[in-house]
C-alpha positions in Angstrom: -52.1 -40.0 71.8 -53.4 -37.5 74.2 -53.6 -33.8 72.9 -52.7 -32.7 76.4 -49.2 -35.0 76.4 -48.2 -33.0 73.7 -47.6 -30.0 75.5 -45.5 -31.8 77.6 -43.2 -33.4 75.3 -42.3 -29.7 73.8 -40.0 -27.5 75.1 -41.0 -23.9 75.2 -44.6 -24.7 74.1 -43.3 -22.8 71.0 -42.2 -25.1 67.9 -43.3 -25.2 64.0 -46.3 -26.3 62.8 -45.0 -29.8 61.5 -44.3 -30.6 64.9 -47.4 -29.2 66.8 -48.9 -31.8 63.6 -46.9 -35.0 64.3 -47.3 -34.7 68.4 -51.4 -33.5 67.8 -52.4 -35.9 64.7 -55.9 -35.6 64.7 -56.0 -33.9 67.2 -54.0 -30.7 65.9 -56.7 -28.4 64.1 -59.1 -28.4 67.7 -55.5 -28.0 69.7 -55.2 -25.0 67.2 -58.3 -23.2 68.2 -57.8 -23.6 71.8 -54.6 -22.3 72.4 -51.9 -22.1 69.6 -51.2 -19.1 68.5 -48.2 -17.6 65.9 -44.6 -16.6 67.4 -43.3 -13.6 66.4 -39.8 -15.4 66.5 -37.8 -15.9 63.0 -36.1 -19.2 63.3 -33.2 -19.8 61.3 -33.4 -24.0 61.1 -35.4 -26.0 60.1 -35.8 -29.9 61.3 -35.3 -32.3 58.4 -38.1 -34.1 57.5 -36.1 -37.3 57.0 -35.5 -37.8 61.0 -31.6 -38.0 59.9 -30.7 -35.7 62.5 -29.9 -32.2 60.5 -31.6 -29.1 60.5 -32.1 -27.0 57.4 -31.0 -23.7 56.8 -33.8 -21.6 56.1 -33.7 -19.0 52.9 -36.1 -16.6 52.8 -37.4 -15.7 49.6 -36.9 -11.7 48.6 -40.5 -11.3 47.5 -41.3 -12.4 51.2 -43.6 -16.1 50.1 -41.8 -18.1 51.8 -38.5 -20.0 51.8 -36.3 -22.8 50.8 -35.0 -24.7 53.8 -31.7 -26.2 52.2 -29.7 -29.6 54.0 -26.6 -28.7 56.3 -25.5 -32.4 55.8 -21.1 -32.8 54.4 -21.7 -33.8 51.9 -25.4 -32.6 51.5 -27.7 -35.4 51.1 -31.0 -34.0 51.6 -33.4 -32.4 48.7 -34.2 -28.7 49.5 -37.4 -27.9 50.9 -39.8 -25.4 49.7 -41.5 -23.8 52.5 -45.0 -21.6 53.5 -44.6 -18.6 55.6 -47.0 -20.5 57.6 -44.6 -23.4 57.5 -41.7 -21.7 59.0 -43.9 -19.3 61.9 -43.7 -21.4 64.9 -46.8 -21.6 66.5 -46.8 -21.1 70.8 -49.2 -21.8 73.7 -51.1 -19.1 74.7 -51.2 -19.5 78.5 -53.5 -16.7 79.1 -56.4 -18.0 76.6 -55.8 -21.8 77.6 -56.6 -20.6 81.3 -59.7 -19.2 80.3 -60.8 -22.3 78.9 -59.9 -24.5 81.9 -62.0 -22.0 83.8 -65.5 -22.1 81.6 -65.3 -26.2 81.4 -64.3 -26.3 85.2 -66.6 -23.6 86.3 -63.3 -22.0 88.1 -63.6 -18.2 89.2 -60.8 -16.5 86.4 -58.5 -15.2 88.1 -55.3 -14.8 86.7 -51.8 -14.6 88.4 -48.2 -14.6 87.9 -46.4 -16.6 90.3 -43.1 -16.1 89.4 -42.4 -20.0 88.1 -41.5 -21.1 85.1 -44.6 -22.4 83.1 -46.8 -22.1 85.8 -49.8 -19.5 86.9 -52.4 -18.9 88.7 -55.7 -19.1 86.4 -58.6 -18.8 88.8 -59.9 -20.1 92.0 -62.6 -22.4 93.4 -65.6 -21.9 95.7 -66.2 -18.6 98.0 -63.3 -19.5 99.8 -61.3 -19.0 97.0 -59.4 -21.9 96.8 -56.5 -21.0 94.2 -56.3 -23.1 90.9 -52.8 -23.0 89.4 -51.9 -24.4 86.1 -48.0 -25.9 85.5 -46.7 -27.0 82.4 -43.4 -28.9 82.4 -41.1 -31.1 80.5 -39.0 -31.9 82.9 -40.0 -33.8 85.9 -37.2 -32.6 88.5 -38.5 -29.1 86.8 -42.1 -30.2 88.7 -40.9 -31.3 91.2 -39.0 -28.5 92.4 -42.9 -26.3 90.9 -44.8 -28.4 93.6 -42.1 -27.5 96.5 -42.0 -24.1 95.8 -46.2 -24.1 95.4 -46.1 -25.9 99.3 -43.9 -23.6 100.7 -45.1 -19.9 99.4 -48.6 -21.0 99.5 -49.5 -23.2 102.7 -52.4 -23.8 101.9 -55.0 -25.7 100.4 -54.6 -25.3 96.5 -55.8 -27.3 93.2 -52.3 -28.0 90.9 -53.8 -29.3 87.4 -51.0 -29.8 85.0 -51.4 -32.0 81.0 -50.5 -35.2 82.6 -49.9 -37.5 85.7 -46.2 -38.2 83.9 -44.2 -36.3 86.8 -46.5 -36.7 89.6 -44.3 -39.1 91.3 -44.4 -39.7 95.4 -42.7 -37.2 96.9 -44.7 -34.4 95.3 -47.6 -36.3 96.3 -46.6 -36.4 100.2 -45.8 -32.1 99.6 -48.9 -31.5 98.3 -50.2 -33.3 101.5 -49.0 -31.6 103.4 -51.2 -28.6 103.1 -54.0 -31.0 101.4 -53.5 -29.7 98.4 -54.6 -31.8 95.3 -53.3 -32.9 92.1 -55.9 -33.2 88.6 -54.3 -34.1 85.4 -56.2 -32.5 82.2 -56.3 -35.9 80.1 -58.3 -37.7 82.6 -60.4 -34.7 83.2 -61.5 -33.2 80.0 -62.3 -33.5 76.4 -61.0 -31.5 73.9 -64.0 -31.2 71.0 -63.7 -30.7 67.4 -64.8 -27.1 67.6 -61.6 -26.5 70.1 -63.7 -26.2 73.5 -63.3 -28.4 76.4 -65.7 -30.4 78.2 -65.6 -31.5 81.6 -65.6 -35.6 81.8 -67.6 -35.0 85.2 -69.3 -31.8 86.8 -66.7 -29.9 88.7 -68.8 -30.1 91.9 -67.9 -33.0 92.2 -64.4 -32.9 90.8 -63.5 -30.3 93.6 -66.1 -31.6 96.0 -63.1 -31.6 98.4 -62.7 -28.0 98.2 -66.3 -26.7 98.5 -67.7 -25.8 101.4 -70.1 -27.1 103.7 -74.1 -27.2 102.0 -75.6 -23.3 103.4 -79.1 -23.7 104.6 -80.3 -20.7 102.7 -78.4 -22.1 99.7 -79.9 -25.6 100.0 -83.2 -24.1 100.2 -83.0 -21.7 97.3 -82.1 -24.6 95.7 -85.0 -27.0 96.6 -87.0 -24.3 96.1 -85.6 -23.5 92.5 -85.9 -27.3 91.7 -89.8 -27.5 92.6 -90.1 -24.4 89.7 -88.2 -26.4 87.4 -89.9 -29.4 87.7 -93.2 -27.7 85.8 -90.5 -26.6 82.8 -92.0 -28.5 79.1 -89.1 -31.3 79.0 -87.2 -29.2 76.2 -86.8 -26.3 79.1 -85.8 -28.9 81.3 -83.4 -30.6 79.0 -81.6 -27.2 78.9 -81.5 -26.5 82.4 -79.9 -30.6 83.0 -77.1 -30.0 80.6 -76.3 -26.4 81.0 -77.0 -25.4 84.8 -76.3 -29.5 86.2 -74.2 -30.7 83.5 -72.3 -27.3 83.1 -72.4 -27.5 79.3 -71.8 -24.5 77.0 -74.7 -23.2 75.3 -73.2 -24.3 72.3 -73.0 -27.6 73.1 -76.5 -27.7 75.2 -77.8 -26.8 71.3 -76.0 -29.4 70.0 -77.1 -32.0 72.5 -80.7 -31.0 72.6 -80.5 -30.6 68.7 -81.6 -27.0 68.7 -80.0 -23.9 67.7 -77.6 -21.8 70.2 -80.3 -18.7 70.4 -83.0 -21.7 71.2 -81.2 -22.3 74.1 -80.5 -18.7 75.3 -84.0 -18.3 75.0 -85.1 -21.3 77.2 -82.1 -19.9 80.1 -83.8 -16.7 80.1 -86.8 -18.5 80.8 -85.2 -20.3 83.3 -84.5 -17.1 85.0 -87.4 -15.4 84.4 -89.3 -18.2 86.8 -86.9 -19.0 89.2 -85.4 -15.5 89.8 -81.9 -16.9 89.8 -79.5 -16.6 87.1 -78.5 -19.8 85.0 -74.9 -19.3 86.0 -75.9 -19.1 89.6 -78.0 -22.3 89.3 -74.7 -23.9 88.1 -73.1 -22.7 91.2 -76.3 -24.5 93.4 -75.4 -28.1 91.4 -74.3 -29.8 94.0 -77.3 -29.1 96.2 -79.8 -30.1 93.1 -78.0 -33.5 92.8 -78.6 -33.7 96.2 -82.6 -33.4 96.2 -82.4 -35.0 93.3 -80.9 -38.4 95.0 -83.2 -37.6 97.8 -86.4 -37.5 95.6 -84.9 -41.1 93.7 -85.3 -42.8 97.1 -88.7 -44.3 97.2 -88.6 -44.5 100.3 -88.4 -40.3 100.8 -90.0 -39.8 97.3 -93.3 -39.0 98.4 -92.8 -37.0 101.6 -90.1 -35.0 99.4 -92.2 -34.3 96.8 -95.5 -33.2 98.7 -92.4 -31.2 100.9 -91.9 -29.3 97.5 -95.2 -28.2 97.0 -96.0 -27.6 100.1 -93.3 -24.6 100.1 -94.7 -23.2 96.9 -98.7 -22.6 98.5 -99.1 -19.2 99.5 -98.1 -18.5 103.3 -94.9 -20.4 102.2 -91.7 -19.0 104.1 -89.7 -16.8 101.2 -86.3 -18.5 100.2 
């Protein structure tokens, strides 16, 4: 099962740790680190492990170690259950943190907001523009739907809607979100949840939210080309970093992991990246789609030549500055 259908099959996002476990599986310790965090709430029920429908009654121990959850059934049928403080401390979603963590894999601008909808916020935005990237959870699909229509009609304008799932996307919030071309991106099909509890886009976000960037820049397409020609001289460890962490839009994490090197191997091979292109690695990720461009425009034999004596020409002395 998908980790991200979970959080659509629990109401709340709040719930005990068995049941985070049975909806998670495998997936449930890397869920964990992402987003889960402990409820301050004190439940008084617990749900019977048996599926037979009851709910224990929760005693908790004097010497505060935890509790016995004892069966409700007439007549009782159901052996007690001895029980972990962990055990009985539901564990919740924490929004906030799981917003931050859609914005480093999808390269999004944080930038949180309340909206005033249940389950749903503003976590960042897109481009220069700034296109606003909102984040629903829901259970219910009328619940969505009615989320979408009241998006549409405070909004009116173009916006990104991601949400766990496709499960309550259904026709008509398609045709709303049309209507101020808007667009839909569920999390399953868009990201990977790794062990270590970080995400990882499935594609680079340039070309995810192609629709919402603007129009190529001249002076951005030719810091770019420019920045490209410098790269190309990098040793092919150096260049390995800048593909999976400026391209790629890898963590430096998992660049090290990738390029089999240590984390502080990498940070040392970005700040080398800097130090010869004069732009930061995080702005390089922001020039992507350009580089993919040149890229394709250097794989064309037919261009490859002209391109490439292009990019050395700029770099002789007399060169116009970028």
């Amino acid at each position: 099962m998908s980790p991200w259908s979970s959080l659509e099959s629990i109401p709340g996002l709040s719930n005990f740790p068995s049941r985070w476990q049975f909806r998670l599986g495998d997936h449930f310790p890397a869920f964990k680190i992402l987003c889960l965090q402990p409820n301050a709430d004190q439940p008084q029920s617990y749900p019977c492990p048996r599926e037979c429908g009851c709910w224990h009654r929760i005693i908790r121990r004097h010497d505060a170690t935890g509790a016995v959850a004892a069966c409700r059934c007439t007549p009782p049928n159901c052996p007690d259950l001895a029980l972990t403080n962990d055990d009985i401390t539901p564990l919740e979603v924490n929004r906030p943190k799981l917003g931050r963590a859609l914005c480093r894999a999808l390269l999004l601008n944080s930038k949180p907001a309340d909206l005033a909808l249940p389950f749903t916020a503003q976590i960042g935005s897109w481009s220069a523009d700034p296109v606003p990237a909102i984040l629903t959870i829901q259970t219910d699909p009328e619940l969505f739907r009615r989320v979408v229509a009241d998006l549409v009609a405070t909004l009116n304008q173009p916006f990104i809607l991601l949400a766990p799932t496709a499960t309550h996307l259904d026709a008509h919030c398609q045709q709303l979100l049309a209507r101020v071309r808007a667009a839909f991106f569920a999390l399953e099909s868009h990201l990977i949840l790794t062990p270590s509890g970080t995400l990882q886009p499935r594609a680079p976000p340039g070309e995810l939210f192609a629709r919402f960037t603007p129009q190529p820049k001249e002076p951005d397409e030719d810091v770019a080309r420019r920045a490209f020609a410098l790269v190309q001289q990098f040793d092919p460890e150096t260049l390995a970093v800048f593909r999976l962490y400026c391209v790629d839009a890898l963590s430096a994490a998992e660049t090290a992991a990738k390029c089999h090197s240590s984390k502080s191997t990498v940070i040392r091979r970005l700040k080398l990246i800097h130090a010869k292109t004069g732009i930061s690695p995080i702005h390089l990720r922001q020039l992507s789609p350009h580089i993919a461009k040149i890229e394709d425009q250097i794989n064309d034999p037919r261009a490859r030549h002209i391109y490439r004596q292009n990019l050395i020409d700029d770099q002789e002395p007399g060169g116009s500055e970028p």
